[in-house]
KEGUPA-623355 format. One record per atom (N, C-alpha, C, O): residue in three letters; x, y, z. Coordinates in pm, whole numbers, padded with zeros to 5 digits, always signed. Atoms other than C-alpha are relative to their C-alpha. Layout:
<atoms>
AlaXYZ/...
</atoms>
This chain:
<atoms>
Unk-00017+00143+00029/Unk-21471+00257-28856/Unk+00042-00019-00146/Unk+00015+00068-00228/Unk-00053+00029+00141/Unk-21313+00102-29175/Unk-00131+00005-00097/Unk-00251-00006-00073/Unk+00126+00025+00112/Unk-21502+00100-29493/Unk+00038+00004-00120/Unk+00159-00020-00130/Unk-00045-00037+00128/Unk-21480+00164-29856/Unk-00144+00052-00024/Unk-00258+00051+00022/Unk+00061-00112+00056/Unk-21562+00403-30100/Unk-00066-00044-00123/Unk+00008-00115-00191/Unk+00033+00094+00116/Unk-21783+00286-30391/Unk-00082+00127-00056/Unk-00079+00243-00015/Unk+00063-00093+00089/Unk-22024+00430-30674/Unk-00153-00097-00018/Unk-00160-00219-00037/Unk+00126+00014-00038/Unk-22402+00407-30640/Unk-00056-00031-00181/Unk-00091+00062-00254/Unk+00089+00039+00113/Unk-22543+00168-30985/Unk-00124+00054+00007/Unk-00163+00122-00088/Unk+00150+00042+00019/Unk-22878+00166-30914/Unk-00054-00078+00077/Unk+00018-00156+00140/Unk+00052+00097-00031/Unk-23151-00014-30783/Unk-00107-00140-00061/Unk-00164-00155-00170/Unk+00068+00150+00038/Unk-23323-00345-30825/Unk-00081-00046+00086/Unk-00082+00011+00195/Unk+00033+00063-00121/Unk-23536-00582-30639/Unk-00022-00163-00019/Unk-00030-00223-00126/Unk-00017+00163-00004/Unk-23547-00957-30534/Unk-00156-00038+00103/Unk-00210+00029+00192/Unk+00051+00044-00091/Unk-23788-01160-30393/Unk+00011-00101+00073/Unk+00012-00207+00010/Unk-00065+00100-00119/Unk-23702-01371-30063/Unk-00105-00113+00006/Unk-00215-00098-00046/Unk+00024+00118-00009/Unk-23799-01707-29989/Unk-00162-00009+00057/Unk-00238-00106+00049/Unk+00138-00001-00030/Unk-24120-01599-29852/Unk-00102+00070-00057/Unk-00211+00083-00002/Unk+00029-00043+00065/Unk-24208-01416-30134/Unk-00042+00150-00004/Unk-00108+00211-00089/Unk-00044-00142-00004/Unk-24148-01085-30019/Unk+00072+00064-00084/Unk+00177+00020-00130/Unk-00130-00038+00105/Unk-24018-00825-30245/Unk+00087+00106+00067/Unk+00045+00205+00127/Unk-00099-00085-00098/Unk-23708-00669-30098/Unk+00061+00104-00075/Unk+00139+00047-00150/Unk-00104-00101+00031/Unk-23538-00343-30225/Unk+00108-00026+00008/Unk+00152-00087+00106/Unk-00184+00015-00014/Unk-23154-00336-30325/Unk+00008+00076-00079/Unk-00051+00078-00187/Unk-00067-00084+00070/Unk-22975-00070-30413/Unk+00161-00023-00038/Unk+00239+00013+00049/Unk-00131+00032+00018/Unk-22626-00182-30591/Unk+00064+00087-00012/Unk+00049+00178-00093/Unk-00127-00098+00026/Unk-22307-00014-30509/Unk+00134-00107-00076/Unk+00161-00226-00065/Unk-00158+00057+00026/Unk-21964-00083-30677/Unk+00101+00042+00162/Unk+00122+00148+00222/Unk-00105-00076-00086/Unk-21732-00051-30414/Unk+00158-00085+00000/Unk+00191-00203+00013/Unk-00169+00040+00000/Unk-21347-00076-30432/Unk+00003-00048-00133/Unk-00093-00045-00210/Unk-00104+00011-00083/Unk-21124-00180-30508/Unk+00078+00178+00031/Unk+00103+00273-00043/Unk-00034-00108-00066/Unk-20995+00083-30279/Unk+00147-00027+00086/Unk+00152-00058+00205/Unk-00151-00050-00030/Unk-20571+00126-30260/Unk+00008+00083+00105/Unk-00052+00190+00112/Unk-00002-00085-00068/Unk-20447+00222-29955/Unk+00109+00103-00034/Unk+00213+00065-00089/Unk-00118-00073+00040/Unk-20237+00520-30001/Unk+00066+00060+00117/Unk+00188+00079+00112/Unk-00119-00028-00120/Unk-20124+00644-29649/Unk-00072-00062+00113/Unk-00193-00073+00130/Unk+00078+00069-00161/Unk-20166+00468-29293/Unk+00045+00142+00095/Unk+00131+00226+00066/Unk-00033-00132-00047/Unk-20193+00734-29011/Unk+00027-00104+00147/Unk-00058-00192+00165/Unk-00043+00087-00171/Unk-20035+00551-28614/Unk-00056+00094+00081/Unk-00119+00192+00040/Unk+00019-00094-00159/Unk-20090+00714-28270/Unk+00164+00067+00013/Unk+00173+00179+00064/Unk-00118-00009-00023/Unk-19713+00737-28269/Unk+00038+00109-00054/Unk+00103+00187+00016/Unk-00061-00112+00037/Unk-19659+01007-28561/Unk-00114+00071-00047/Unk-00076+00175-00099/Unk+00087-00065-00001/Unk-20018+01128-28612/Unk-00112+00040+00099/Unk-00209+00112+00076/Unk+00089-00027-00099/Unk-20177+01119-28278/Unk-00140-00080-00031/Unk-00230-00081+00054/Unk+00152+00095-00016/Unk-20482+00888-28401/Unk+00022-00101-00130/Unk+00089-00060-00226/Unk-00045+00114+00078/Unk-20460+00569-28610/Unk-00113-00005-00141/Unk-00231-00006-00105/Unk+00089-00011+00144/Unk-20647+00572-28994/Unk+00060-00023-00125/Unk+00174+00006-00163/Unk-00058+00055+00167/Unk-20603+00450-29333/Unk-00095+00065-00097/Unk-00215+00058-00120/Unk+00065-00074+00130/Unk-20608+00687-29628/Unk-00082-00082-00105/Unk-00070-00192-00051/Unk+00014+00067+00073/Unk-20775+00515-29914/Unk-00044+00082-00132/Unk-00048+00205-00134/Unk-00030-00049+00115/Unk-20818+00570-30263/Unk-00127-00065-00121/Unk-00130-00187-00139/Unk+00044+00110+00050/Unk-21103+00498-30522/Unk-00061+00104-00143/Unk-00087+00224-00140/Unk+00060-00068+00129/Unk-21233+00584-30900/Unk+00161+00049-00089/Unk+00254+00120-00052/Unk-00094-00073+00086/Unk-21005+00627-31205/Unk+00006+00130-00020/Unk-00093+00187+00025/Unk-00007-00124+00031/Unk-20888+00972-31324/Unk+00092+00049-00067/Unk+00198+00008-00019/Unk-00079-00052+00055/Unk-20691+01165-31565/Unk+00091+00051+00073/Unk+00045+00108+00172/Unk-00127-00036-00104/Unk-20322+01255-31399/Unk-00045+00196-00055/Unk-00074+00284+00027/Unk+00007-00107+00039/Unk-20369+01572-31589/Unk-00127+00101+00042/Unk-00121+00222+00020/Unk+00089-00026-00069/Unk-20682+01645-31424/Unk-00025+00058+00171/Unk-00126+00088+00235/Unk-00030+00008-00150/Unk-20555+01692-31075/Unk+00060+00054+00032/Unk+00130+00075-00067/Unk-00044-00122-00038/Unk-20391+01948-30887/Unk+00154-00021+00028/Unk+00176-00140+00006/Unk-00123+00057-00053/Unk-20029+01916-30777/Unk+00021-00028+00074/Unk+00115-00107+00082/Unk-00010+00107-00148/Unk-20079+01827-30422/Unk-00076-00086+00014/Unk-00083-00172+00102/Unk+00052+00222-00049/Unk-20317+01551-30510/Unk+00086-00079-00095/Unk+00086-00202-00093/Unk-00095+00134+00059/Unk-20057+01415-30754/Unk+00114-00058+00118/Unk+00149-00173+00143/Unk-00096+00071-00126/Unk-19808+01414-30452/Unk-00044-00094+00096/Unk+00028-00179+00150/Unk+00028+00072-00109/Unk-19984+01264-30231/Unk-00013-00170-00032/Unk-00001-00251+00060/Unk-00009+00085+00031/Unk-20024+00948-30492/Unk+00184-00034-00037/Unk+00243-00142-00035/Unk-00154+00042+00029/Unk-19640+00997-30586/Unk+00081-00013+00096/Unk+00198-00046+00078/Unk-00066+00027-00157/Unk-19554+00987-30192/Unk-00005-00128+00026/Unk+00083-00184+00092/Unk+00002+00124-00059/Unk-19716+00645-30181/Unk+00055-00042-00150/Unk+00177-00045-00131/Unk-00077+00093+00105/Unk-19595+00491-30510/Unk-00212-00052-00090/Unk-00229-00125-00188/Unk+00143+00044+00044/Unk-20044+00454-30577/Unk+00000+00024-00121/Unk+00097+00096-00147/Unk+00091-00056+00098/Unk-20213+00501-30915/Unk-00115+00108+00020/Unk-00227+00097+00070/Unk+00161-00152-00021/Unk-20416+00881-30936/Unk-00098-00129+00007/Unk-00109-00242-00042/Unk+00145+00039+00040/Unk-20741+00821-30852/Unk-00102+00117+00045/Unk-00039+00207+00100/Unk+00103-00098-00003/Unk-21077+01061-30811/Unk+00008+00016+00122/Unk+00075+00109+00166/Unk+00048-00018-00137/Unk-21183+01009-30470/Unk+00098-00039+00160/Unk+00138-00155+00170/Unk-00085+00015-00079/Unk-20976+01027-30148/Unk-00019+00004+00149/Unk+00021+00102+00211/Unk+00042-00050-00146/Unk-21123+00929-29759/Unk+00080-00094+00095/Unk+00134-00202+00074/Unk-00096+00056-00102/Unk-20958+00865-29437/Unk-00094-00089+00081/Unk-00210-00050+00068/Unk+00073+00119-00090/Unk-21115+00577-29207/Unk+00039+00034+00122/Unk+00162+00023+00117/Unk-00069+00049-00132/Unk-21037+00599-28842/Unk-00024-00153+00049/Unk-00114-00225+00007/Unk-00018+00166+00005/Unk-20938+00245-28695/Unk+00034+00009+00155/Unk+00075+00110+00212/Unk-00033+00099-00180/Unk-20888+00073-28323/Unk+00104-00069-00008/Unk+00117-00190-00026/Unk-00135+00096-00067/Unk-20556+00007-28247/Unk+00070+00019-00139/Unk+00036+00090-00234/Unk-00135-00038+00110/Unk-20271+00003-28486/Unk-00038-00078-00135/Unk-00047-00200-00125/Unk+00065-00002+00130/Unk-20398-00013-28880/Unk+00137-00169-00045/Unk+00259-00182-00044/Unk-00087+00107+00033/Unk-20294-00381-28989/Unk+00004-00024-00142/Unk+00047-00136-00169/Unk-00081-00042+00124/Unk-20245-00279-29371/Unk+00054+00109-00020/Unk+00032+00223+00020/Unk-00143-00105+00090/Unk-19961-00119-29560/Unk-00066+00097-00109/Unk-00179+00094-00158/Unk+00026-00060+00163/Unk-19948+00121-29853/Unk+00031-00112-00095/Unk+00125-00189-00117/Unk+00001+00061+00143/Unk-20033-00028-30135/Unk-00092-00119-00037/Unk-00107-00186-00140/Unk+00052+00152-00006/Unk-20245-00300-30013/Unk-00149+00060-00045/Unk-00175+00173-00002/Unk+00132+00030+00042/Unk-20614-00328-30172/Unk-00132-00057+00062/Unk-00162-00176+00047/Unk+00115+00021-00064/Unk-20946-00311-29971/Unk-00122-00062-00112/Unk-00154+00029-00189/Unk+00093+00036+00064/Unk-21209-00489-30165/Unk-00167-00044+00103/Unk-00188-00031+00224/Unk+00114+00013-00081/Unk-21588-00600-30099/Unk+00033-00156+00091/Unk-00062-00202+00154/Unk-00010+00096-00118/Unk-21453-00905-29887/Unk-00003+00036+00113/Unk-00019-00037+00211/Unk-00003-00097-00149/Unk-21434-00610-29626/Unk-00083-00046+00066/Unk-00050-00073+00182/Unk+00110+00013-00056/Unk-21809-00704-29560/Unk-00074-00130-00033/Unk-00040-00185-00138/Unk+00073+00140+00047/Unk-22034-01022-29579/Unk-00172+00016+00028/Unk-00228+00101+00097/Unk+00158+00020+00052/Unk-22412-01115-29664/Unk-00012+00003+00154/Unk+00059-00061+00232/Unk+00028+00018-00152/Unk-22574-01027-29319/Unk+00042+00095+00084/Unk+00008+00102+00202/Unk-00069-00068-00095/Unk-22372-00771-29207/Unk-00030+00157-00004/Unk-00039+00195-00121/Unk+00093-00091-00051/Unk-22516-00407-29052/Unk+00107+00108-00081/Unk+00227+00107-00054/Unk-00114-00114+00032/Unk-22338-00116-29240/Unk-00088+00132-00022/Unk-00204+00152-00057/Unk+00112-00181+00009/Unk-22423+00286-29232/Unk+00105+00068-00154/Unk+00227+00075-00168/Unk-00037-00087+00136/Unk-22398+00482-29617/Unk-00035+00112+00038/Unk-00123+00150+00114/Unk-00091-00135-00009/Unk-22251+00789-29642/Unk-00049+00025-00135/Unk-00031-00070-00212/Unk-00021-00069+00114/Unk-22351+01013-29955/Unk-00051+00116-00034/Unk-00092+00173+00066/Unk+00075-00115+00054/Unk-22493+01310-30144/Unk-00142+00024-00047/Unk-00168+00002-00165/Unk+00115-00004+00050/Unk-22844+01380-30157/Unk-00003+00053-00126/Unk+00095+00122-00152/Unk+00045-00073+00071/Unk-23013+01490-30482/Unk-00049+00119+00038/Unk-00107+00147+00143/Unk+00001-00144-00038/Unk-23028+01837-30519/Unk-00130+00021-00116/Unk-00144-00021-00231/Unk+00155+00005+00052/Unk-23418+01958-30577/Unk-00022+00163-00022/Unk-00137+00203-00042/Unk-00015-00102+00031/Unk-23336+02300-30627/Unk-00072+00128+00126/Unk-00018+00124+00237/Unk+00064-00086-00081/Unk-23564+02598-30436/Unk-00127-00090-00053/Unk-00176-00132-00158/Unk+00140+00113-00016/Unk-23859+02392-30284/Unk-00111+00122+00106/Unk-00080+00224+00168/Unk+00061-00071-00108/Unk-24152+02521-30086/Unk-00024-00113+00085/Unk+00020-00227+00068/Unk+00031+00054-00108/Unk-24299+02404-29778/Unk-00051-00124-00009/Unk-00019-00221+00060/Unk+00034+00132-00006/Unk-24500+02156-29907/Unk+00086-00098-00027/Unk+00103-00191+00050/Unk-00078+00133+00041/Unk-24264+01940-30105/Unk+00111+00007+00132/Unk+00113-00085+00212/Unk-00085+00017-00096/Unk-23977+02048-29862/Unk-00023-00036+00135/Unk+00075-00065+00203/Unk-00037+00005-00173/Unk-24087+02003-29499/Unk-00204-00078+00008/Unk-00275-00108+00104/Unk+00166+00102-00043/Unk-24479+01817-29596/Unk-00067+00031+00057/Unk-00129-00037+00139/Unk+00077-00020-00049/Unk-24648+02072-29532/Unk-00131-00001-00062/Unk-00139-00003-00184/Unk+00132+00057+00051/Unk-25067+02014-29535/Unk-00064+00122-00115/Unk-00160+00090-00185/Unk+00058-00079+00066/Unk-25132+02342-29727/Unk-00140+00079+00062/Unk-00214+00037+00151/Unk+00170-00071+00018/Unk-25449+02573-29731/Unk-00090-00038-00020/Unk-00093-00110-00120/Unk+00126+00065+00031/Unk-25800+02489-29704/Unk-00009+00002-00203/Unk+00059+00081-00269/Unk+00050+00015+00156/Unk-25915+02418-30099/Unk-00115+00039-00009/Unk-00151+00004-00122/Unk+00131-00032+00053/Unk-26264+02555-30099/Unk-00053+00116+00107/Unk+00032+00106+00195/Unk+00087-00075-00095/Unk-26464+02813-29869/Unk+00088+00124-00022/Unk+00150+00183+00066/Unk-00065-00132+00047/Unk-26317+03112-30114/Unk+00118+00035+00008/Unk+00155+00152-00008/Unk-00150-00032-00015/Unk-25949+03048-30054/Unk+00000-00003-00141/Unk-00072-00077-00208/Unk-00079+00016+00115/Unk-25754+03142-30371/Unk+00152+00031+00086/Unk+00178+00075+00198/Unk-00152-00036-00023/Unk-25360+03156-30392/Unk+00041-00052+00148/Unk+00147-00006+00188/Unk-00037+00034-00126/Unk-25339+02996-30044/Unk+00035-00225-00008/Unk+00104-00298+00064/Unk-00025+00128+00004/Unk-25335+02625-30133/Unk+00146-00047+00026/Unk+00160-00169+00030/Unk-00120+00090+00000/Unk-24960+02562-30089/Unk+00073+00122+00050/Unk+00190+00136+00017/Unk-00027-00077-00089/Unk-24926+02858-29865/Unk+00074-00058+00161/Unk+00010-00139+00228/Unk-00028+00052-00096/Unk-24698+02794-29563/Unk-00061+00028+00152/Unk-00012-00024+00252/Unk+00056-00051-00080/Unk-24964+02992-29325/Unk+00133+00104+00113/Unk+00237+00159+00077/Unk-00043-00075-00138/Unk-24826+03165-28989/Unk+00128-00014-00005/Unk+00164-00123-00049/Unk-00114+00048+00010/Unk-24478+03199-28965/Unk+00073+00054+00158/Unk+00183+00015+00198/Unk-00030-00024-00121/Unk-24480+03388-28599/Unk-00083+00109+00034/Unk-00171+00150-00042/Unk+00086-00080-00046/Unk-24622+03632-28396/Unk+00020+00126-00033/Unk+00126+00159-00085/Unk+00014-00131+00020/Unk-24723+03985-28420/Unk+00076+00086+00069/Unk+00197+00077+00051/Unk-00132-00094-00029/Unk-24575+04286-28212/Unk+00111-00072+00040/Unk+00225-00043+00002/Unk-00091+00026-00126/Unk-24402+04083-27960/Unk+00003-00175-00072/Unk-00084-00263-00070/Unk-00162-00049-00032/Unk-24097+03957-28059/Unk-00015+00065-00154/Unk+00097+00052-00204/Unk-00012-00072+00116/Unk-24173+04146-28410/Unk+00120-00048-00077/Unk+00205+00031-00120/Unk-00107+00071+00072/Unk-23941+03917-28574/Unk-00065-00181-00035/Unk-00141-00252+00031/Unk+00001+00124-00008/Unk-23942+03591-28723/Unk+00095-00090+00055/Unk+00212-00076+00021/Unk-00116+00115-00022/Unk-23758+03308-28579/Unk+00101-00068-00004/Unk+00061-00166-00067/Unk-00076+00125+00090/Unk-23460+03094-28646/Unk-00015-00113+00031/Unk-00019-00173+00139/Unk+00051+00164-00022/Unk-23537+02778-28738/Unk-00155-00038-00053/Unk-00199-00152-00066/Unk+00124+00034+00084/Unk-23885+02828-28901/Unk+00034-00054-00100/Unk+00130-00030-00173/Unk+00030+00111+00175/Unk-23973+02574-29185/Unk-00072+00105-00068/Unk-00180+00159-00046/Unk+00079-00090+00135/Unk-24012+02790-29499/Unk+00060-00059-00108/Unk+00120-00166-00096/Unk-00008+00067+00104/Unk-23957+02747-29854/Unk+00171+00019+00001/Unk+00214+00101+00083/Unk-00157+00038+00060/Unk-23566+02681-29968/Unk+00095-00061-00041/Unk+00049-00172-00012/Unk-00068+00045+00030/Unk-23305+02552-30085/Unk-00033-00180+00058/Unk-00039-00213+00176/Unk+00066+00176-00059/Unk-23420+02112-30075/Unk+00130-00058-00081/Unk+00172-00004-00183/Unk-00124+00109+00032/Unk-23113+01839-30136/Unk+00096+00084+00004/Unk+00105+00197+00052/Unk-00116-00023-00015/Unk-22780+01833-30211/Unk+00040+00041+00082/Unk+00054+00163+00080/Unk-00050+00016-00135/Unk-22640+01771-29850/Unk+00023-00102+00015/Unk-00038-00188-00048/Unk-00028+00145-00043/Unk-22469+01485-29683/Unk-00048-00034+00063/Unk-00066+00034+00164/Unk+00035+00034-00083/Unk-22623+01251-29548/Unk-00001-00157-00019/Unk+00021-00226-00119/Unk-00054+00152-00037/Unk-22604+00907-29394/Unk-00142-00074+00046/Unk-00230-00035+00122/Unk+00132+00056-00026/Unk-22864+00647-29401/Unk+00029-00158+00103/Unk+00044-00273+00061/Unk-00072+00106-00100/Unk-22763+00420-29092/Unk-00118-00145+00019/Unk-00241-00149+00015/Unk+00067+00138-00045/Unk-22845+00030-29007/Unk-00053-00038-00116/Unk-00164-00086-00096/Unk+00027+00103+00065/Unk-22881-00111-29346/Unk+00055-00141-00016/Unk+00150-00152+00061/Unk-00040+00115-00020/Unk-22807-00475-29408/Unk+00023+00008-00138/Unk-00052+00064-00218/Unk-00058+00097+00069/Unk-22566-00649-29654/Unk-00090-00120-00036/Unk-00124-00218+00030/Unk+00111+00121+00050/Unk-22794-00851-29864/Unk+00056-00111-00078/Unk+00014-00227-00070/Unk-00057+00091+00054/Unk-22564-01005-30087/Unk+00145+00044-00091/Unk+00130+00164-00113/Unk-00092-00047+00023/Unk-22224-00950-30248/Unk+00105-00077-00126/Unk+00152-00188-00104/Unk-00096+00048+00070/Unk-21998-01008-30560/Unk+00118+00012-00053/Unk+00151+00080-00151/Unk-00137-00015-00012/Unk-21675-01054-30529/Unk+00106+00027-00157/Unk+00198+00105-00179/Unk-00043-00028+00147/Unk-21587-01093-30909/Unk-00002+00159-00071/Unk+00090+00221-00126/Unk-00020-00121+00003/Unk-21740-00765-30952/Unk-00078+00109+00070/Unk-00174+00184+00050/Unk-00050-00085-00157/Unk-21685-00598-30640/Unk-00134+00122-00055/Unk-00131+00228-00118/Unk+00102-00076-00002/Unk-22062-00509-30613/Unk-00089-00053+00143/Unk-00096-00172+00172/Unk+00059-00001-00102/Unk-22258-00479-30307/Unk-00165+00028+00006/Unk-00208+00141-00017/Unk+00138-00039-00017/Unk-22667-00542-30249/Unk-00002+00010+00113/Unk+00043-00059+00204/Unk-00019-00059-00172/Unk-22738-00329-29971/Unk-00154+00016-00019/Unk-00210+00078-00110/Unk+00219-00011-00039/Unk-23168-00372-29848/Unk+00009+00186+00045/Unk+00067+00263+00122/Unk+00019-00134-00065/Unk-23291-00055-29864/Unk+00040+00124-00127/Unk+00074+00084-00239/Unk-00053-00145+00059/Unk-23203+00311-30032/Unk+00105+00075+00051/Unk+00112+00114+00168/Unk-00106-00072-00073/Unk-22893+00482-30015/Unk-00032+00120-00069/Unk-00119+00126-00156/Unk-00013-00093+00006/Unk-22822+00818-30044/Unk+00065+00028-00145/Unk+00160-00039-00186/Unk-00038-00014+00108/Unk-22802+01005-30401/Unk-00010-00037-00116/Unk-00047-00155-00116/Unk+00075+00088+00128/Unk-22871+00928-30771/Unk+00097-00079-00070/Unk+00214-00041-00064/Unk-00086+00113+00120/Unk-22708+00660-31010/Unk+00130+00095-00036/Unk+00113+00206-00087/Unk-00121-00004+00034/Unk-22345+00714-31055/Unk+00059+00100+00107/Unk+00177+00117+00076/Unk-00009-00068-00174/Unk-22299+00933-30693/Unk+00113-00084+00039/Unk+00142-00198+00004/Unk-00126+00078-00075/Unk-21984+00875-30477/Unk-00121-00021+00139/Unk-00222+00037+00181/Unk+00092+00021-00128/Unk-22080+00667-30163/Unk+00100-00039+00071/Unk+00214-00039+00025/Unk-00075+00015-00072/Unk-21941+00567-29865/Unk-00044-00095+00100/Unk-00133-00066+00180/Unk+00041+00114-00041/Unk-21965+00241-29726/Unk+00069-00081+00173/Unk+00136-00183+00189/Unk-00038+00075-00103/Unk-21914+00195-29339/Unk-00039-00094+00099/Unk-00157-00097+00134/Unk+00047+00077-00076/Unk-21903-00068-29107/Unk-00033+00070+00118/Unk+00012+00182+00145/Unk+00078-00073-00113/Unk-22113-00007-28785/Unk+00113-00054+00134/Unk+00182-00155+00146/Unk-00080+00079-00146/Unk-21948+00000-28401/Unk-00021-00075+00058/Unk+00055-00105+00150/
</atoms>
């Protein structure tokens, strides 16, 4: 589904009319240049390239300068394709902004977790730990049992043990559009998105 690509401010919070306090996490998003449309006709499935974040020309490889000097765009950092329903009704060159979406409306973020380095069990997967008293030492944050003895004399795949925690994509679906400014093309989205302050995100509408 269409969307745009934005950059994760920060969060804030408001409180609603009933004096609830609501979470918002502000994204920038767009303005996002389209730089190529894809048809059914000469690509077999219909999508619009888009384009978002300044960047040094000199910074960039030679087939991502072509691909902005194919469309006539301004470089920019970040570069994702949308798939779309039915034949894409903007051009190159035309400008997606946050009018894409309105106050009220259900959208799923796309981004990069924080990366927590080598975790163990507890922080990574919550686990309860080792008794604390009745002569345990060194077992408190022990992941216990990890499989059986002779038979299958192997461990598992797919046991929860300690490793590698964040930095992975992931998508935090069914938040709501809380409020939106068009001047500068910033988006309060209820809730937590994915990744820390200044993170690329990815802002789609739901089917």
């Amino acid at each position: 589904m269409l969307g745009l690509i934005g950059k994760k401010v920060g969060m804030t919070q408001i409180f609603d009319d009933s004096e609830q306090m609501l979470p918002l996490t502000v994204v920038e998003a767009g303005p996002c240049p389209v730089v190529q449309v894809k048809t059914e006709a000469s690509d077999g499935y219909a999508a619009l390239k888009v384009a978002f974040g300044d960047v040094k020309e000199s910074r960039m490889t030679k087939p991502e300068r072509g691909v902005f000097d194919k469309s006539g765009v301004a470089p920019h950092r970040v570069l994702k394709e949308f798939r779309v329903d039915g034949e894409p009704e903007q051009a190159v060159g035309d400008v997606l902004n946050v009018t894409l979406f309105e106050a009220g409306e259900v959208v799923d973020v796309s981004g990069r977790s924080k990366g927590r380095g080598f975790a163990g069990g507890v922080k990574r997967h919550g686990f309860k730990g080792g008794p604390k008293t009745h002569g345990q030492s060194d077992r408190h944050r022990a992941p216990g049992s990890i499989g059986q003895s002779s038979t299958p004399s192997k461990v598992m795949k797919g046991i929860r043990m300690a490793g590698h925690m964040g930095d992975r994509n992931v998508t935090s679906c069914g938040l709501t559009v809380f409020g939106i400014d068009e001047d500068r093309n910033l988006l309060l989205i209820k809730g937590a998105v994915p990744g820390g302050n200044g993170s690329t995100v990815v802002i789609r509408k739901r089917k």
